[in-house]
C-alpha positions as CSV (number, residue, x, y, z in Angstrom):
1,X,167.6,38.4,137.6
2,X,166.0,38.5,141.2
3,X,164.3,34.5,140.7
4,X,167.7,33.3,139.4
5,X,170.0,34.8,142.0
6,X,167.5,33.9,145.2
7,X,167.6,30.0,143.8
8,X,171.3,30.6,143.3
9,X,171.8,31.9,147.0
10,X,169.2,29.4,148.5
11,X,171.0,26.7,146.9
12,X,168.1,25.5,145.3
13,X,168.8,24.9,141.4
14,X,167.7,21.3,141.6
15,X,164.1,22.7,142.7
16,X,163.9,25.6,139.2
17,X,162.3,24.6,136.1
18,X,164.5,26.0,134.5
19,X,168.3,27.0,135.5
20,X,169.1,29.9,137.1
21,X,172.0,31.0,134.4
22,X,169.2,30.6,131.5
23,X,166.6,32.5,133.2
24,X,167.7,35.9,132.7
25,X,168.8,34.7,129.4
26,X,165.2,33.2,128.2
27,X,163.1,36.0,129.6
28,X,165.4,39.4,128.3
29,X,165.2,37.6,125.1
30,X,161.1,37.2,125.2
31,X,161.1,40.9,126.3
32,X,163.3,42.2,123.4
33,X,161.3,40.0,121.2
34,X,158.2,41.5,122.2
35,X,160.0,44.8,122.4
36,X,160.8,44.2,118.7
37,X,157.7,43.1,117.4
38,X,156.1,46.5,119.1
39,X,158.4,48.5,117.5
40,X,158.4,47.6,114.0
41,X,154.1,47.9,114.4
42,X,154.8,51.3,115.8
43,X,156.8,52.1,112.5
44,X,154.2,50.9,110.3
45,X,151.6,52.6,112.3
46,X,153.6,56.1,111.7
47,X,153.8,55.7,107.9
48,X,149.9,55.8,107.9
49,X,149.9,53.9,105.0
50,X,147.8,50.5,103.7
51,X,150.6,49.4,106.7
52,X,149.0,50.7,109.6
53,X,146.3,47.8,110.2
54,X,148.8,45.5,110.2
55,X,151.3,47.4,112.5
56,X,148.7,47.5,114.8
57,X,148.4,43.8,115.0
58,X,152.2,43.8,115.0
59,X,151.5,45.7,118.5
60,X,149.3,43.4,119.4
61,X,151.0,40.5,118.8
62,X,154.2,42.0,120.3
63,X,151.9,42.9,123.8
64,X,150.8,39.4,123.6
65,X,154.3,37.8,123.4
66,X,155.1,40.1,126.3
67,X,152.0,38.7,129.0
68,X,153.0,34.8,127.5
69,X,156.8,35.5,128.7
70,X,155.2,37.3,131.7
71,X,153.4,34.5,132.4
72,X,155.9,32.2,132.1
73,X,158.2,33.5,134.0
74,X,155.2,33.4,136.7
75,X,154.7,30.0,136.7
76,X,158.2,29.0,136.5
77,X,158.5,31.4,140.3
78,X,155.3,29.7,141.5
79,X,156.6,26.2,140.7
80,X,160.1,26.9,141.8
81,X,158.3,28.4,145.7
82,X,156.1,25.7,145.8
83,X,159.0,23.1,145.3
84,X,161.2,25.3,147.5
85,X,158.2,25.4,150.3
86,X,158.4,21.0,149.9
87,X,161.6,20.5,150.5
88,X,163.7,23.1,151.7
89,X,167.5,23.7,151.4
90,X,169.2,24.4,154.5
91,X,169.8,28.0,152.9
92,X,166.3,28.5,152.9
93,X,165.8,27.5,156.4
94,X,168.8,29.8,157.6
95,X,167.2,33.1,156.9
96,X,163.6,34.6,156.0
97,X,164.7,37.4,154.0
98,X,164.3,36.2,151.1
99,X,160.6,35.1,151.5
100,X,160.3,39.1,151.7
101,X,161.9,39.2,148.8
102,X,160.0,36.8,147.1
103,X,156.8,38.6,148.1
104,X,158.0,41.7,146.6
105,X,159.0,39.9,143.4
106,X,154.8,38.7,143.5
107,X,153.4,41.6,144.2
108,X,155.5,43.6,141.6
109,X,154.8,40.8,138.7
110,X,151.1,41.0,139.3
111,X,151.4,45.3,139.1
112,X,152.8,44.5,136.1
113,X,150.7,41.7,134.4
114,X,148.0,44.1,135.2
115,X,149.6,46.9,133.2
116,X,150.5,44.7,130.4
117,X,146.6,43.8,129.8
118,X,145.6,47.2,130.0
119,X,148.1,48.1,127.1
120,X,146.7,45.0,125.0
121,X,142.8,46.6,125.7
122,X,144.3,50.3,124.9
123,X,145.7,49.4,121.3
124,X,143.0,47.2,120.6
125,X,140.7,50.0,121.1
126,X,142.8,52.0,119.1
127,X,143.7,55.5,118.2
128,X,140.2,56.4,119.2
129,X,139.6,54.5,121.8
130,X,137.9,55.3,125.7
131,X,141.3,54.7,127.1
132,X,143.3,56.6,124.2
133,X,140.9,59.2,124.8
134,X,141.4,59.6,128.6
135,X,144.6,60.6,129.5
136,X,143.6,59.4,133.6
137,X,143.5,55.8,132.4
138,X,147.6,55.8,131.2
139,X,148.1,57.2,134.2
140,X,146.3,55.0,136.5
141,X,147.1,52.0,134.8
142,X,150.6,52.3,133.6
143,X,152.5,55.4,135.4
144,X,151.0,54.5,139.1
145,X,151.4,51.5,138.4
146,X,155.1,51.3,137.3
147,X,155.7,53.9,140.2
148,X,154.4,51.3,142.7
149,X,157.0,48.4,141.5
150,X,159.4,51.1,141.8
151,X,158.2,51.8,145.5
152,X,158.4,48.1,146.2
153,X,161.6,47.5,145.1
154,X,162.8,50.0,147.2
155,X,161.0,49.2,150.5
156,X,162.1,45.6,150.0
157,X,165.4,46.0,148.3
158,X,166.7,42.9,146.4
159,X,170.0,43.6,148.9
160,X,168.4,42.0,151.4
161,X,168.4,38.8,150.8
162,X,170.8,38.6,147.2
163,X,174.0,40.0,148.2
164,X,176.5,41.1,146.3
165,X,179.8,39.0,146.1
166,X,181.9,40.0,148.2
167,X,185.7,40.9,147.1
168,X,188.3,38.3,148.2
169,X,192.4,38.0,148.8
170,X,191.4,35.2,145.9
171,X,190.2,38.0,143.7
172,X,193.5,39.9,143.9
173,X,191.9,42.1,146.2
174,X,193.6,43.3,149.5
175,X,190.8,43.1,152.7
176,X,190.9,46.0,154.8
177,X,189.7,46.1,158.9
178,X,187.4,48.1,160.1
179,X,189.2,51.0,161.0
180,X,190.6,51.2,156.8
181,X,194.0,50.0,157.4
């Protein structure tokens, strides 16, 4: 949602691979596709049945639609800054906000590419695996990691450079001054 409203407010949609009103669309749906395919593996691995071999592939396969999507949506931010970068809009030029902003959206993508591989070795190790095994590695790899995107988005909030809209007369909404009147 953060890529799709910063080339919405920098008035850059002609510079995206892909539309800003498809991108949430295209990328929710990989996640709850990958999100689907985890869960019915986690189901067959719980029946512990002839099942559980191939619900751990389901896993697999579901982790691995999650890092392609990931990726995807990586390259599509890296294409749409480097086109940006090229020829900027005026938008762009106006403020540097949202090149924060865009930093943040970086650094938290990479925390969580990094997390997503480390779930792809855990289950392929599987239920005895080194990483099952040690509890340190879930947390190092998954809950500090996590907590760090959290810390990010909070230090560079998306506010800062994606607004929210702002209420209008237009919108049947009756503007107050600054003293509430």
């Amino acid at each position: 949602m953060i890529l799709g409203r910063l080339i919405t407010i920098l008035d850059a949609a002609h510079l995206a691979l892909i539309r800003p009103t498809w991108l949430t669309k295209i990328f929710v749906a990989g996640d709850v596709l990958s999100f689907a395919m985890q869960s019915t593996g986690g189901a067959m691995l719980a029946q512990k049945s002839s099942n559980a071999k191939m619900g751990k592939y389901a896993i697999l396969a579901g982790l691995f639609a999650q890092i392609i999507f990931f990726n995807l949506f990586m390259i599509v931010t890296i294409i749409f800054h480097r086109r940006l970068n090229k020829a900027p809009t005026h938008a762009s030029q106006v403020g540097t906000h949202w090149k924060k902003l865009l930093a943040a959206l970086y650094a938290a993508s990479l925390l969580i590419l990094v997390r997503s591989v480390f779930r792809v070795v855990e289950y392929q190790q599987g239920r005895e695996g080194y990483l099952l095994r040690k509890e340190v590695w879930l947390y190092l790899f998954d809950a500090v990691l996590m907590f760090f995107v959290g810390v990010i988005f909070n230090v560079v909030h998306p506010s800062i450079a994606v607004p929210g809209r702002k209420k209008s007369v237009e919108d049947g909404y009756a503007l107050r001054s600054a003293d509430g009147n």
